[in-house]
C-alpha positions as CSV (number, residue, x, y, z in Angstrom):
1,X,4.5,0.5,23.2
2,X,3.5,0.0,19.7
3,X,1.0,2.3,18.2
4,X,-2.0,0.7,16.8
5,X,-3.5,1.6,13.2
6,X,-6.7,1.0,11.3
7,X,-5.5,-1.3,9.1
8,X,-3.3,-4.9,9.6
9,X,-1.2,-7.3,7.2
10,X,-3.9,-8.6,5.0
11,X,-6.4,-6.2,4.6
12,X,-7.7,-5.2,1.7
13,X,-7.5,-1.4,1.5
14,X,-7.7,1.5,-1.1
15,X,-6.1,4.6,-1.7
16,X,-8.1,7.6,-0.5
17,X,-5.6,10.6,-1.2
18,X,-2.5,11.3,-2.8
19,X,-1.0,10.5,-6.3
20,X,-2.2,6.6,-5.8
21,X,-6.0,7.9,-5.1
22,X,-8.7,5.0,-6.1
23,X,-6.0,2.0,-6.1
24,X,-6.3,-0.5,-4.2
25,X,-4.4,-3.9,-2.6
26,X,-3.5,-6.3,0.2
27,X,-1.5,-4.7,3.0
28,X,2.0,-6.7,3.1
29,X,3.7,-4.8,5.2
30,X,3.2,-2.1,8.0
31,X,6.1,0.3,8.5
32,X,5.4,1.4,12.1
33,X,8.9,3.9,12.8
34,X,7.5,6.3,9.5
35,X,3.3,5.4,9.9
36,X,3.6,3.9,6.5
37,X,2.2,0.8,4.8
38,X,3.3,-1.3,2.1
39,X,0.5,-2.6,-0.6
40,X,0.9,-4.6,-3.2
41,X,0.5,-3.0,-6.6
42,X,0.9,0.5,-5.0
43,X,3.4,3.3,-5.7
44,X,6.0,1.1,-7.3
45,X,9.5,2.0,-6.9
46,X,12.1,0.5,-9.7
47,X,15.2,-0.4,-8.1
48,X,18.7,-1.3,-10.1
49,X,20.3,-4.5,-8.5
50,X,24.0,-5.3,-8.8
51,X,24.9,-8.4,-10.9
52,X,24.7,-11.3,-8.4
53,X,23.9,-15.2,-8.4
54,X,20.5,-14.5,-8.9
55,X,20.6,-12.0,-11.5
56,X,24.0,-12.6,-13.4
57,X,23.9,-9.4,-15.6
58,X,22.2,-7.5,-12.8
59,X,18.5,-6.3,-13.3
60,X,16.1,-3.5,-13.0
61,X,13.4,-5.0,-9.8
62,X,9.9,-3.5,-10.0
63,X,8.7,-3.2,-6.0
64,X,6.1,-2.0,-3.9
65,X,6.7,1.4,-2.2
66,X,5.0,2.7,0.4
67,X,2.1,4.8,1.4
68,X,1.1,6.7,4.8
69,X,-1.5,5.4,7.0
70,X,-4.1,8.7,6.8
71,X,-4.0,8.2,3.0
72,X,-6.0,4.4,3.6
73,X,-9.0,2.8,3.8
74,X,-10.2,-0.5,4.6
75,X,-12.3,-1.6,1.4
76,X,-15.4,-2.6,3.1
77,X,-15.7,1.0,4.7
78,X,-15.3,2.8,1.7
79,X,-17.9,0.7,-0.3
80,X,-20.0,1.4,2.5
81,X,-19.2,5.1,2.7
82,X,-20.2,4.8,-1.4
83,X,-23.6,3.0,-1.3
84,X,-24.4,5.8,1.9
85,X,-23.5,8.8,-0.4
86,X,-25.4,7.4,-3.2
87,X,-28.6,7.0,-1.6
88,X,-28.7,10.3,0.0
């Protein structure tokens, strides 16, 4: 059975813990085998590609790395959780 998480392809999320703390993104893509999510503009990763058709001299690829599930929140939560603290 697949194990169902807070967050889905799409949503927008930020980072509430971790070295990415305050970021936030678009889910792209949901890792479910390590509870990990992919968003776009988070924790890139450079990877060195081998010379190919694409890249004749080979290149250095900026990508998106990934970041557990407990360390997200959907955006329109924590702006909630925000406006809540500030009125208190």
């Amino acid at each position: 059975m697949a194990t169902k998480y807070h967050v889905k392809r799409g949503d927008e999320v930020v980072v509430i813990a971790g070295s990415q703390k305050g970021k936030s993104g678009k889910v792209l893509e949901i890792l479910p085998s390590k509870d990990r999510v992919r968003v776009e503009g988070i924790a890139m990763l450079k990877r060195h590609t081998k010379k190919s058709q694409e890249n004749p001299n080979g290149a250095i690829v900026e990508r998106e790395g990934s970041v557990h599930v407990s360390n997200l929140q959907k955006k329109a939560v924590f702006d909630a959780s925000k406006k809540r603290a500030a009125k208190a």
